[in-house]
C-alpha positions as CSV (number, residue, x, y, z in Angstrom):
1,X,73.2,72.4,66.4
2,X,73.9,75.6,68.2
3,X,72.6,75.6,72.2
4,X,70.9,78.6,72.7
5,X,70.3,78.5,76.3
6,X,71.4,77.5,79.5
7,X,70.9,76.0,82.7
8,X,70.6,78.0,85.6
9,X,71.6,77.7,89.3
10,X,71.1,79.7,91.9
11,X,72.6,78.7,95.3
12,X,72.4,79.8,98.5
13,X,75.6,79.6,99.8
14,X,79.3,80.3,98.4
15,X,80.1,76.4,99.0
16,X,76.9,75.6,97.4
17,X,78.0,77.9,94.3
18,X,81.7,76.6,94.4
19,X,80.1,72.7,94.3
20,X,78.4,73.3,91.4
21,X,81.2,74.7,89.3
22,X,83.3,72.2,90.0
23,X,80.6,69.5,89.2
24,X,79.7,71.7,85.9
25,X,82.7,72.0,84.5
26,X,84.5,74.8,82.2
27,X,81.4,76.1,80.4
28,X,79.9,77.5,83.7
29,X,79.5,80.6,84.3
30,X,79.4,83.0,87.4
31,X,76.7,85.7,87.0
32,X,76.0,88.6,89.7
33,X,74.5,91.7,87.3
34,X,75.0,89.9,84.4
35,X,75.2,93.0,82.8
36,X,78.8,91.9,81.6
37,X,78.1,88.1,80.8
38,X,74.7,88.3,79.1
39,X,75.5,90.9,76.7
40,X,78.7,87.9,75.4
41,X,76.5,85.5,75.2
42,X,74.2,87.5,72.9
43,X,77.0,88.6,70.7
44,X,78.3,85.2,70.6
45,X,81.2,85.5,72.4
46,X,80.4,82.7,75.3
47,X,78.3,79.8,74.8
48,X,77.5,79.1,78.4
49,X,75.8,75.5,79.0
50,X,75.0,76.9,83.1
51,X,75.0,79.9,84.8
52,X,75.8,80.2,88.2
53,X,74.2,83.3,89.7
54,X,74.6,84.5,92.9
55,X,72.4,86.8,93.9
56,X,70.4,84.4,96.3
57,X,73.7,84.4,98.6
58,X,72.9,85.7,101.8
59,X,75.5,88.9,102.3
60,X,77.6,89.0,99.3
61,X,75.9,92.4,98.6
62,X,77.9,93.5,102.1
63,X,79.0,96.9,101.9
64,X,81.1,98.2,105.5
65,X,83.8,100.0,106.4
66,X,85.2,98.7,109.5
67,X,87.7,100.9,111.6
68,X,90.7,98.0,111.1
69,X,90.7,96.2,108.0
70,X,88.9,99.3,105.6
71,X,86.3,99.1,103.1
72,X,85.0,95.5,102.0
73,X,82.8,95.6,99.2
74,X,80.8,92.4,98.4
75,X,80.2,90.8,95.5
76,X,77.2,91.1,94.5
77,X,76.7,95.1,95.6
78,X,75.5,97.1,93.2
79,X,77.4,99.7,91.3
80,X,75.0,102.4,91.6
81,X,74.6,101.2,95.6
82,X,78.9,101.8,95.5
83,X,78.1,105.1,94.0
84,X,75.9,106.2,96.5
85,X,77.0,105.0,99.7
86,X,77.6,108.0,102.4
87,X,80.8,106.2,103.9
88,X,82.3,105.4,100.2
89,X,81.5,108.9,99.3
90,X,83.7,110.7,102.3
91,X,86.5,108.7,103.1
92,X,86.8,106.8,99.3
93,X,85.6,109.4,97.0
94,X,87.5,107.8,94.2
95,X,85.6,104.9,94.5
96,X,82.2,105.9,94.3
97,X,83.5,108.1,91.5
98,X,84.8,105.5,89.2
99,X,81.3,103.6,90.2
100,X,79.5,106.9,89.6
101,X,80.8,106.8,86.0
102,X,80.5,103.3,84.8
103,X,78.2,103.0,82.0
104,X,74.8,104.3,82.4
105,X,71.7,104.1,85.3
106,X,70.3,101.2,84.3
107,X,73.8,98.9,84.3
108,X,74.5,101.1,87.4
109,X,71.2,99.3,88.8
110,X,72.3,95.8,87.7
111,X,75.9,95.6,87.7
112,X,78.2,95.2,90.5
113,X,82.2,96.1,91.3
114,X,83.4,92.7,91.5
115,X,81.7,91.8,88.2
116,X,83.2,94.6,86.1
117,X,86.5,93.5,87.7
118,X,85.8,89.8,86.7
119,X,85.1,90.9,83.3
120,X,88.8,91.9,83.4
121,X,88.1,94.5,80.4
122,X,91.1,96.8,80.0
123,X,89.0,99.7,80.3
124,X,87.0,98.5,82.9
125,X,86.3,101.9,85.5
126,X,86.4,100.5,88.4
127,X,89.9,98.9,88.5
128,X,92.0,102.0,88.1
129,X,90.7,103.9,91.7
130,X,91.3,100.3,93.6
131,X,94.4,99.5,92.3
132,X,95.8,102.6,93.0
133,X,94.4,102.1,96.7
134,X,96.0,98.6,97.1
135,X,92.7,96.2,97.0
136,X,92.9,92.7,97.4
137,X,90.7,90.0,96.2
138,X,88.4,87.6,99.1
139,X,87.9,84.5,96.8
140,X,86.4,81.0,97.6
141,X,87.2,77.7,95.5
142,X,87.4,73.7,95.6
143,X,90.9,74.4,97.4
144,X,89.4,76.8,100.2
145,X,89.6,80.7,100.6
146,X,92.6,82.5,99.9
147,X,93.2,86.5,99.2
148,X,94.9,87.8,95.9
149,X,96.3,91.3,95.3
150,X,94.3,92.7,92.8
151,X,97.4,94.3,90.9
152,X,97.9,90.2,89.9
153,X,94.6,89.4,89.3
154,X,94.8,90.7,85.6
155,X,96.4,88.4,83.2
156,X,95.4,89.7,79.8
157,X,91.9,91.0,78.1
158,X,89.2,88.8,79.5
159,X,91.5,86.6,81.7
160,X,92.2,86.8,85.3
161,X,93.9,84.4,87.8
162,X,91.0,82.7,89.1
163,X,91.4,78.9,88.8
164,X,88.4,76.5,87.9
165,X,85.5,76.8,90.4
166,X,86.5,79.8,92.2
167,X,84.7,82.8,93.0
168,X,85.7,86.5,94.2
169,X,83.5,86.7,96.9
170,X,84.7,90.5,97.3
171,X,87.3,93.3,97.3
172,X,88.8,94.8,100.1
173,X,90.6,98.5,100.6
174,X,93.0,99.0,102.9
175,X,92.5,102.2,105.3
176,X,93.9,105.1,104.1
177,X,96.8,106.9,106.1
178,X,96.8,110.3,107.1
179,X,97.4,112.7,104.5
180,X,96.8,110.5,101.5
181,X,94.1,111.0,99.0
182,X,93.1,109.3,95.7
183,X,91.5,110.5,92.6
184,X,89.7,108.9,89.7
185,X,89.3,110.4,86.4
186,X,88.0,109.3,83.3
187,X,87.3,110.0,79.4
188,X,84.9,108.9,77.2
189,X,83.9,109.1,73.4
190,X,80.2,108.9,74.5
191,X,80.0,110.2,78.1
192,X,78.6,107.6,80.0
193,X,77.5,105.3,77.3
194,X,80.6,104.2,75.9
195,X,83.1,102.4,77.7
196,X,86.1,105.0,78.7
197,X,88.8,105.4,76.2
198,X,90.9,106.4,79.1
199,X,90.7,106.0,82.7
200,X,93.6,107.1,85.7
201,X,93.6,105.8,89.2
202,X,96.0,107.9,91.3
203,X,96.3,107.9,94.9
204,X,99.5,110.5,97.2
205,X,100.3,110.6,100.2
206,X,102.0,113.2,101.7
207,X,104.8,114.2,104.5
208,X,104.3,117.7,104.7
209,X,105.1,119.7,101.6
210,X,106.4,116.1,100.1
211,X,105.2,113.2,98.4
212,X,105.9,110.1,100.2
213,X,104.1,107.7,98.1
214,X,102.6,107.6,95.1
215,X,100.6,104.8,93.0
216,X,99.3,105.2,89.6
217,X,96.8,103.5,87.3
218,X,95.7,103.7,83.5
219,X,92.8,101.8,82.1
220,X,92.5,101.2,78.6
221,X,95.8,101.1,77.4
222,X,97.2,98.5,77.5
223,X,96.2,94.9,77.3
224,X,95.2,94.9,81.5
225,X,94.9,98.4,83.8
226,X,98.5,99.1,84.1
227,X,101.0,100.6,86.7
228,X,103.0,103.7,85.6
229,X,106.3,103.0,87.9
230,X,108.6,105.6,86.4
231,X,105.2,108.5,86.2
232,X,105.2,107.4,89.8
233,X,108.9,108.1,90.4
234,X,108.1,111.4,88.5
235,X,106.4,112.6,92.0
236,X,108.3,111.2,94.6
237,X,110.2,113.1,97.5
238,X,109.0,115.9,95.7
239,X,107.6,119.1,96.6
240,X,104.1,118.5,94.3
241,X,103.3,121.6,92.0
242,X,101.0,121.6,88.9
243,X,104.4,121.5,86.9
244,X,105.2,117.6,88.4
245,X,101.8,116.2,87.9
246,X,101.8,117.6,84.7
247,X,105.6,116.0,83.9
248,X,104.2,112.9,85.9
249,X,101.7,113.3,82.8
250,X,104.0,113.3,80.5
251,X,105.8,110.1,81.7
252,X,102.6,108.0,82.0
253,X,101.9,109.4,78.4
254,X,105.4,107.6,77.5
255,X,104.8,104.4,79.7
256,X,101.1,103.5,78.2
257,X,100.6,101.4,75.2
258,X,97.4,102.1,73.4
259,X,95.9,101.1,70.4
260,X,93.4,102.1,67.7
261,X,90.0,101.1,68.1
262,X,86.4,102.1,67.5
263,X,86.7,104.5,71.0
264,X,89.9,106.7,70.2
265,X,92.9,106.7,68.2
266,X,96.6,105.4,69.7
267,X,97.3,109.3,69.5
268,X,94.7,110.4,71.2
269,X,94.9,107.9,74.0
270,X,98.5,109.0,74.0
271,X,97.7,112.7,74.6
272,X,95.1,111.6,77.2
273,X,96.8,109.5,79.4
274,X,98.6,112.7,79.9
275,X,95.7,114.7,80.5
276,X,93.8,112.5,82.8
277,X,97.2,111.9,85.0
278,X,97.9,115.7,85.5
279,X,94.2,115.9,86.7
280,X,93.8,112.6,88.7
281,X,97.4,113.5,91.0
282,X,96.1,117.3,91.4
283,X,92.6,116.1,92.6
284,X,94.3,113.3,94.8
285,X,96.9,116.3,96.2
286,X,93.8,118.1,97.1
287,X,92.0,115.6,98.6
288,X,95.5,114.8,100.7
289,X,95.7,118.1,101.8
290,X,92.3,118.4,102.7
């Protein structure tokens, strides 16, 4: 017979929530919206027999921006409280946008930055914008803490590098340089209903006139948010003009590998990716400049 529910835990500590899912075994589950896990459940996808939640864990809904090691977000802060937050807003503005424009209000409310990373969907908003900035991963397990680039967190669709029992306790952002700016832009079949079709991180940074560094991100196609190395190249020890991001553009376009499903065509993505990279490295110029 088919379980229909679960168990459910709710410790108080990260050592508490780490002991139980190493006592629980492989069909526990970690839940901090659980805007992302309940919704699989109900289509069948998971069959849970516990759920470890961990909303009852005193400061994993941290968010601070400290003047040495940059923004940590925690992980059970709320999208919408990402979206919102004055500090996120002036000096990560791609951040708060890519929370901004997850879903809707009411998964805004529930859902949380570390859980729609975690979900590890290709399109998933939020991973462009912090890739492109160089987050890293805080996470806790059986073996102790250790910190993981985020850019190897993604293995495929639905799979990440976390090994049994551990948790991402939250993500971290580097400080950005002088001169540098990042953009996130997105595109959506539905506007904010549907998941995005296709989504650009981009972050510049500048020496004078010049781009000294470059990073870009596309969500949603290809099987995990991937780089663009030779769109990146595109820019770099350039003088930037609308022409390179639009050639930039271009190359992503010819780098990303997107398929037809129910959200766009491979065609369109294809067109897109160019699109949303010209607009995402002229919005991150600005913001550099500015």
């Amino acid at each position: 017979m088919k379980r229909s529910g679960f168990d459910y835990y709710a410790p108080e500590t990260v050592p508490e929530a780490v002991g139980l899912l190493s006592d629980l075994g492989e069909n526990a589950f970690v839940m901090a919206g659980g805007t992302d896990l309940l919704i699989r459940k109900k289509h069948g996808m998971i069959s849970p027999n516990a759920v470890v939640a961990l909303k009852k864990i005193e400061g994993l809904d941290r968010i601070s921006i400290g003047p040495k090691k940059g923004l940590f977000i925690g992980a059970t802060a709320l999208l919408a409280d990402v979206a919102a937050h004055p500090g996120i807003r002036k000096k990560y503005p791609a951040i708060a946008d890519a929370a901004k424009n997850t879903a809707n209000v009411q998964i805004r409310n529930m859902g949380t930055v570390v859980g729609n990373l975690c979900n590890a969907s290709p399109s998933a908003d939020n991973a462009p914008a912090l890739l492109a900035l160089g987050a890293t991963l805080s996470i806790a397990g059986p073996q102790g803490d250790r910190t993981l680039a985020l850019e190897d967190f993604f293995i495929g669709p639905g799979l990440t590098a976390l090994n049994p029992a551990e948790i991402v306790t939250g993500v971290t952002v580097p400080l950005l340089p002088p001169s540098s700016g990042a953009a996130y832009v997105h595109l959506s079949a539905r506007g904010k209903v549907d998941c995005s079709a296709v989504c650009v991180g981009a972050h510049v940074e500048l020496q004078g006139r010049k781009v000294s560094k470059a990073r870009l991100f596309v969500g949603a196609c290809a099987p995990i948010p991937m780089r663009a190395p030779r769109a990146e190249k595109a820019v770099m020890r350039k003088v930037f003009t609308e022409k390179l991001a639009e050639k930039a553009g271009e190359t992503a376009s010819a780098e990303a590998l997107p398929i037809t499903d129910v959200r766009a065509s491979q065609d369109y993505r294809n067109s897109m990716v160019a699109v949303m990279t010209k607009r995402a490295l002229l919005l991150a110029h600005k913001r550099a400049r500015s």
